[in-house]
C-alpha positions as CSV (number, residue, x, y, z in Angstrom):
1,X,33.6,-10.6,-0.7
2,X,30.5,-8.7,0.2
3,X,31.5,-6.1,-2.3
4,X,32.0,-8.5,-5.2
5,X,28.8,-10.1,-4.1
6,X,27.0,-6.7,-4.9
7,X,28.5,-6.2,-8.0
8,X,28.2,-9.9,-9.4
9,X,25.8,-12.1,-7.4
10,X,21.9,-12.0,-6.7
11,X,20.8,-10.0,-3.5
12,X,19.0,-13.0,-2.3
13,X,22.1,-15.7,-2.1
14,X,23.9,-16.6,0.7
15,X,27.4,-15.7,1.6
16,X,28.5,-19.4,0.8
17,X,27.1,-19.3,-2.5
18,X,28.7,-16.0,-3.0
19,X,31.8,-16.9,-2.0
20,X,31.6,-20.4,-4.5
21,X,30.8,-18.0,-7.6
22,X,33.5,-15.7,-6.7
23,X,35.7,-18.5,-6.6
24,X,34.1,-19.7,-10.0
25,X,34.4,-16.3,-11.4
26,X,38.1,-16.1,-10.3
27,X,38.8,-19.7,-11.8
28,X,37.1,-18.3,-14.9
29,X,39.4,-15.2,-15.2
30,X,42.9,-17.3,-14.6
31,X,42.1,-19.7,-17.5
32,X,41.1,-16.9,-20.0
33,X,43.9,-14.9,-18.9
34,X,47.0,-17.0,-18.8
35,X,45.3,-18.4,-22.4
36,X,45.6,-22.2,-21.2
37,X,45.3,-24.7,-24.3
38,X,42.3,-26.8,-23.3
39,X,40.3,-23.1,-22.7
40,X,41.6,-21.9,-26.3
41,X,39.9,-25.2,-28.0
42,X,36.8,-25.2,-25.8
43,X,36.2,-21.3,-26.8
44,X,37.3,-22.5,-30.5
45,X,34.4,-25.5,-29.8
46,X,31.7,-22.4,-28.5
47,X,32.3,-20.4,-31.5
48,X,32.0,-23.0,-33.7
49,X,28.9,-24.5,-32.6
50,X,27.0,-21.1,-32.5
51,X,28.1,-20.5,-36.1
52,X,26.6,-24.2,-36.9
53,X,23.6,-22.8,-35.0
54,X,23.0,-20.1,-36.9
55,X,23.4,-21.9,-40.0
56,X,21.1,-24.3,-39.3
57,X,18.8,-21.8,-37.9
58,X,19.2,-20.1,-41.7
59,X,18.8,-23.4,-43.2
60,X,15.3,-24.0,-41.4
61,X,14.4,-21.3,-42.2
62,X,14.7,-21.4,-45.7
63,X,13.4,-25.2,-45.7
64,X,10.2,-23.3,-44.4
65,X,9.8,-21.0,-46.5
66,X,10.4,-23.3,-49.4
67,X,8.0,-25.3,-48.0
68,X,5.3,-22.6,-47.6
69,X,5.8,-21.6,-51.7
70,X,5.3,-25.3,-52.4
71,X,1.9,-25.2,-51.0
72,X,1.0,-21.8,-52.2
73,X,1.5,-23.2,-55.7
74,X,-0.2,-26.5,-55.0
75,X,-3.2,-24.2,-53.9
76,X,-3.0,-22.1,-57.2
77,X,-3.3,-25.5,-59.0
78,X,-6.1,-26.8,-57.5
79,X,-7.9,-23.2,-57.3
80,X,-7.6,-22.7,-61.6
């Protein structure tokens, strides 16, 4: 325990808190590795909702800058 607890946890925690994320950490490795069906559709879930993130990151993005060449022309109007 005290060995994983160097590996994984903070320096500062206490042995009971050690011992909970160890346990959490072993919980954590069972589902992923006997590839239970509920874990499959959450990690399908994750994926999904960081590529909808980045898209709509993207899509911002472009919004902005399609909003900053609007005014740059607006200001080129009224500057003539």
């Amino acid at each position: 325990m005290r060995a994983w607890g160097r590996d994984h946890a903070n320096a500062c925690w206490p042995l009971d808190q050690i011992r909970e994320e160890k346990q959490r950490s072993d919980a954590f490795d069972l589902l992923e590795g006997r590839n239970d069906e509920i874990w499959r559709e959450i990690k399908q879930l994750q994926a999904d909702s960081a590529a909808l993130l980045v898209k709509a990151s993207r899509l911002q993005c472009l919004l902005v800058t399609q909003q900053v060449a609007e005014e740059a022309r607006q200001d080129d109007r009224h500057g003539q």
